[in-house]
N, C-alpha and C positions, 0 to 999 in steps of 0.2 A: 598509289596512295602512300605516303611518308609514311614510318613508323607511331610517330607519335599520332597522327590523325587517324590511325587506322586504330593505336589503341585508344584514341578518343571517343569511337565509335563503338567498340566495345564496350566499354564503361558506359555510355550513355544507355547502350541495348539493356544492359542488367538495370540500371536506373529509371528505364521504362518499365521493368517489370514490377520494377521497388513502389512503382509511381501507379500502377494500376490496382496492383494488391493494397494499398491504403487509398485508393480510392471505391475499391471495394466493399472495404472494409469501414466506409464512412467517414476516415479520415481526411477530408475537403482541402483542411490547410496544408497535412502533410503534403498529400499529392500534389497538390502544389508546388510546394518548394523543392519536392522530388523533379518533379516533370519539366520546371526551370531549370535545375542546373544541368537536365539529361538535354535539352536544346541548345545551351549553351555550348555542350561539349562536342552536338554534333548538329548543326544546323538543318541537315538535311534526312533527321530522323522522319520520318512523316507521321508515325504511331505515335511518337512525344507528341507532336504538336498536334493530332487528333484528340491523343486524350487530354491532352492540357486545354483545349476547347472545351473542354466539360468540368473543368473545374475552376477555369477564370471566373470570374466574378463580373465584369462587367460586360457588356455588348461591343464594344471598342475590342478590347482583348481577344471577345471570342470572334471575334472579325478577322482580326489577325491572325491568330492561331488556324482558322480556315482558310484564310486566303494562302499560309503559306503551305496546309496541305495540298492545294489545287497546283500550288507553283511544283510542288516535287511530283505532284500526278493530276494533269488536266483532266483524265477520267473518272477520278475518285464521287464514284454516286454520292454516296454518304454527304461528304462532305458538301458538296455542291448543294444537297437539300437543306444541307444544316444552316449553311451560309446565306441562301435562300429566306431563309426562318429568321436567323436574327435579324436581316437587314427589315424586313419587313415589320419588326417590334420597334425598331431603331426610330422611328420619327414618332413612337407614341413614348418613347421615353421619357426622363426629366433631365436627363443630360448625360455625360459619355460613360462619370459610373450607376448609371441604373442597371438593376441587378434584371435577372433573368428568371420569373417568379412561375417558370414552371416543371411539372415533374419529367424527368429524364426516359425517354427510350434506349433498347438497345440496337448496337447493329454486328452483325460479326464477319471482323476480318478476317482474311486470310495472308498471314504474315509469316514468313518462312522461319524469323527469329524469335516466335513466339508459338510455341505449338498448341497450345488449347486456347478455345474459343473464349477471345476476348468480350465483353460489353463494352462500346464504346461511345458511339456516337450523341454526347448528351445533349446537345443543341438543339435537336429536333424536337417539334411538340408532339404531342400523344397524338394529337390528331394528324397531324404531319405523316407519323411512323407509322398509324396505324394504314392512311390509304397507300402508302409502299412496300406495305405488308413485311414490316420492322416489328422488331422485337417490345418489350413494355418497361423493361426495368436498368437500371444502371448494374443493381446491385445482380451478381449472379446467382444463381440457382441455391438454395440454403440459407441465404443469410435477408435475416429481415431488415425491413424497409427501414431504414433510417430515422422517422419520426415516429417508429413505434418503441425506441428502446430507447431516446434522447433527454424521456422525461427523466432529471434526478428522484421525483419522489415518486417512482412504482416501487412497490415493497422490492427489495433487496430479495426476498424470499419467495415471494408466487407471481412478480412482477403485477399485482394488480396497483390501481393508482390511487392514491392515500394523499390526505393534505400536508401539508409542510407542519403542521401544529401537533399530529395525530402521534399518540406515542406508541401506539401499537399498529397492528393491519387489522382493517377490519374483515378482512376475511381470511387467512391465517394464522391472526393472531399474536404472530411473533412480535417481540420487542424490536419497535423501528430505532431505536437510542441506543449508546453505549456509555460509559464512563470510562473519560479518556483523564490523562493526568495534566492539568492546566499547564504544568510547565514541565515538558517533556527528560527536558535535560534537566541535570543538579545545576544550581545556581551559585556562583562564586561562592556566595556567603557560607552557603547547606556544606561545599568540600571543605571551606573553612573550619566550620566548626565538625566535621569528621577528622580531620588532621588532629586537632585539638583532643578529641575524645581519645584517639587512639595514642596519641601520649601517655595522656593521663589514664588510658588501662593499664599497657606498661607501666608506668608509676607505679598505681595499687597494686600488681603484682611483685611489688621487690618488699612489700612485709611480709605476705604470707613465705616466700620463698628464703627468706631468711630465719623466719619459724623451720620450716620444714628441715632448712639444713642444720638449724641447733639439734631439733629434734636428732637427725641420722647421727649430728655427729656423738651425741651422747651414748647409742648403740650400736656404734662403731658400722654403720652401713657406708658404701660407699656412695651409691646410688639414691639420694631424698624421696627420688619420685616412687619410688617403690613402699614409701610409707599410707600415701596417698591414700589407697584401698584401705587400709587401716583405720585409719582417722577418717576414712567415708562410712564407715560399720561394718565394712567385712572383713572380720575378721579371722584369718587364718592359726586353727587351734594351735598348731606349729610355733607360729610365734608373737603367740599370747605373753609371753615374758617379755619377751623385747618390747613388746607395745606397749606394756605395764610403764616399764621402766623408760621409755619413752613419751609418755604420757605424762611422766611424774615429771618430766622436764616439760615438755608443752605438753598443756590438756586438748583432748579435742576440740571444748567448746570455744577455747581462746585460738584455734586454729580455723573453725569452720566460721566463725566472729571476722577473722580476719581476710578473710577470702571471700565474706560476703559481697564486698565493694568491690574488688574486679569481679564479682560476675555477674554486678549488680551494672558496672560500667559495659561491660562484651553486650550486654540484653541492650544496652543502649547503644552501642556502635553498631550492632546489627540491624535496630531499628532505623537507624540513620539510613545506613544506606540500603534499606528495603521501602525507607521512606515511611514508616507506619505511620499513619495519624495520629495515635493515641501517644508517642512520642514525641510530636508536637506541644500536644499540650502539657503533657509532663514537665518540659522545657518550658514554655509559657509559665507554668507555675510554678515553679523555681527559681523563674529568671524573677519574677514578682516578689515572692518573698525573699528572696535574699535583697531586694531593694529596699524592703520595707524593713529589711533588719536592723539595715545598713543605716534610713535613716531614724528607727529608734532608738540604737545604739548613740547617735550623737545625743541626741536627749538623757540619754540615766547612765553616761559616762563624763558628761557635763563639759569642762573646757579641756580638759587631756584627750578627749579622745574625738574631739574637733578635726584634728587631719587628718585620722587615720579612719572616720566616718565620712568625709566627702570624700578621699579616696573610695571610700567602699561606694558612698551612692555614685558616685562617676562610674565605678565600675558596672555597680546595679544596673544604670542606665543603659551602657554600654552593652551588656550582655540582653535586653528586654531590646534596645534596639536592632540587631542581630537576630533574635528571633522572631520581628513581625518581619523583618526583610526576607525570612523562608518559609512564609506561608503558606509562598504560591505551593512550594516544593512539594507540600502534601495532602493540596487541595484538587479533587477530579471535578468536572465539570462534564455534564450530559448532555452529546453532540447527537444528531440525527445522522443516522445510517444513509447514505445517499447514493445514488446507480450511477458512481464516477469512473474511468478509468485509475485504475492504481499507477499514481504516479513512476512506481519500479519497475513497473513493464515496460519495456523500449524496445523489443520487438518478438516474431510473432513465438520464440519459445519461453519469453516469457510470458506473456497474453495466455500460451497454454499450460503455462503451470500457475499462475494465477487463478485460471478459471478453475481448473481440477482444485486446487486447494478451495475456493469457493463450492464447489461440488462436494468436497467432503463435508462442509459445514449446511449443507442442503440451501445453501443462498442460489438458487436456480436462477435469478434473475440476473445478478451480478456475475455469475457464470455465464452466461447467457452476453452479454454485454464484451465481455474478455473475449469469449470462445468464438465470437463473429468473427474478432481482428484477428486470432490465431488464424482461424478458418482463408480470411481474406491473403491474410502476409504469407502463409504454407500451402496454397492449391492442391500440393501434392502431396501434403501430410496427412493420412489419413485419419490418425490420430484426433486431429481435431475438428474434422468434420462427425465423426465419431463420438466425440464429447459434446461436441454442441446438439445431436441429434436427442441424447441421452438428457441433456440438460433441457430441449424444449419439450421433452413429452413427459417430464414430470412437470412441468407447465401447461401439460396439458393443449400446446401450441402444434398438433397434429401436422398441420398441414406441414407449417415450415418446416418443423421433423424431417417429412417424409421426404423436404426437396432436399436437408443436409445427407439426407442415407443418399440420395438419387449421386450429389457430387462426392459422397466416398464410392458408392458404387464404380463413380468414373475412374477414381483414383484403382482400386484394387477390388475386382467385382467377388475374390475367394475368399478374401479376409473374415474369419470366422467372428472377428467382433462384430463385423456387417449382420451375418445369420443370423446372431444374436440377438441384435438391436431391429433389426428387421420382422423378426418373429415379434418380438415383443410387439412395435408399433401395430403389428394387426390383433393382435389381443388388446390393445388398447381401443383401436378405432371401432374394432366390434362392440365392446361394452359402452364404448363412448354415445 
């Protein structure tokens, strides 16, 4: 075998594995497109094109996909029965894509590139496998069935199933909604007018700071900022004279007068960009009255101050326009909580940090959901057959539990997290 075919066949061997663990993990489409390009790269994978039989979609496909198991092994039982199976739905179809509308058995190979026992055979009907005395499920040992965890609206938090309308659970209780922010990101306009504000605090800062430095320089300080404290009230008995006599040139009140407007403008730059609402409307009402100033000001200033009043209402306008266009910016809207994959997950270490982070907020359900596909994409992680075991028996999901302990058991039978989790599940199923 050439170099490159041979590492073709490599690559494809790892892409069958890629291609089973999200097929285990319920992922249909992935595996899919997994299991295509592992054929692709090596035609005479036989495992690719077994399992890719089980998650083609049409009866044509899974025809083919068997047939070409049989061409790389005329003895392949398995296949032989599966191919059996489809051909014989094939004339009660409605055409070459009718789908294949039933639940999957297992069969387990023995593949020298693959060391644990895979589930594969999905072709076969239940009743097919069961008089071959084949396996029942696609999905491996720990991880539930697919159309038990596919509904969006089981609560996030005890997976029970709640209507799409419901704003709570009715049987845990918790709040199924959140308050998310309608428009995620700052909107052209919202930076606009943050550029602008932070100008104009700079601005207001160069009166008070020019107070301050007449003040120092009249008692000869070098440093202004060190009057600060002074003229805040604390006053140091030490130099009480100097403050007198600095005072007597700027008074407190015409210093802390002037200082009120930047830090009347910083409470406003800050709200901008924390987005408060109540800055909104601050803005909204400002922006209004100074239009309205604007134009009664043309009326009791008569014909002199005709242009320098439609300047102002253009302005007026201008500014009342700019602020309905950053509405959205600090408006939340309340989305329903829904049992989806997190879009950031892309593969299985994130799936397991997703699900833990969901485990610390006791969303058991949404952990549960995550911690399957860790479970599926890591075989050998124990970690997360471990977290998913954790996650289903605060769900109260005993059983599955006990089958996620049974594939960490496979994994690492001493692992004291096992003993752990292990104990516990029997002090549960006893009170249960």
């Amino acid at each position: 075998m050439d170099p490159e075919a041979r590492g073709n066949a490599l690559l494809a061997v790892e892409l069958v594995k890629e291609g089973i663990a999200a097929a285990k993990a319920g992922q249909t489409e992935e595996a899919r497109e997994i299991l295509v390009r592992a054929v692709a790269l090596d035609e005479r994978n036989l495992q690719g094109w077994l399992w890719l039989s089980g998650v083609v979609e049409s009866l044509d496909d899974k025809e083919v996909c068997l047939e070409n198991v049989l061409i790389l092994d005329p003895t392949h039982a398995a296949a032989r029965q599966g191919l059996e199976f489809v051909r014989r739905q094939m004339p009660a179809a409605d055409g070459p894509e009718a789908k294949l509308e039933t639940s999957v058995p297992a069969v387990l190979i023995d593949n020298g590139d693959i060391s644990e026992e895979d589930v594969i055979s999905p072709t076969l009907a239940p009743a097919a496998a069961s008089e071959q005395g084949i396996g029942e499920s696609i999905f491996p040992e720990g991880t539930p069935s697919k159309d038990a965890w596919e509904n969006e609206f089981l609560c996030p938090y005890c997976a029970t199933p709640t209507d799409p309308d419901d704003r709570s659970c009715p049987s845990c209780h918790q709040k199924l909604s959140l308050k998310v922010r309608r428009r995620e990101k700052m909107s052209g306009w919202l930076r606009f007018v943050i550029i602008v504000q932070a100008f104009s605090t700079v601005g207001l800062l160069i009166g008070p700071l020019l107070l301050l430095v007449t003040a120092a320089e009249a008692v000869n300080v070098v440093n202004p900022f060190t009057l600060l404290p002074q003229y805040a009230g604390f006053t140091d008995p030490a130099s009480m004279a100097m403050m007198e006599e600095a005072m007597a040139q700027v008074s407190r009140v015409l210093m802390i007068v002037a200082f009120i407007p930047f830090v009347f403008s910083v409470l406003m730059l800050i709200g901008l960009l924390q987005r408060w609402r109540f800055i909104y409307y601050l803005m909204l009402i400002g922006s209004i009255l100074s239009l309205l100033t604007s134009v009664i000001g043309i009326f009791l200033m008569g014909r002199p101050g005709i242009i320098p009043g439609i300047i102002g209402v253009a302005y007026g306008l201008f500014v009342v326009f700019v602020v309905f266009q950053m509405e959205d910016d600090f408006l939340f809207d309340e989305r329903r909580i829904v049992m989806r994959i997190d879009p950031s997950a892309k593969n299985g270490m994130d799936f397991l940090t997703v699900g833990r982070n969901y485990m610390q907020q006791r969303m058991w359900g949404l952990a549960v959901v995550h911690l399957r596909r860790a479970a599926g994409r890591m075989p050998e992680m124990i970690d997360a057959h471990l977290a998913l075991a954790a996650s289903l028996m605060n769900l109260k999901h005993y059983d599955e539990a006990a089958r996620s302990l049974g594939d960490a058991r496979r994994v690492n039978p001493e692992h004291p997290g096992l003993q752990e989790l292990q104990t516990t599940w029997e002090e549960l199923t006893a009170r249960a």
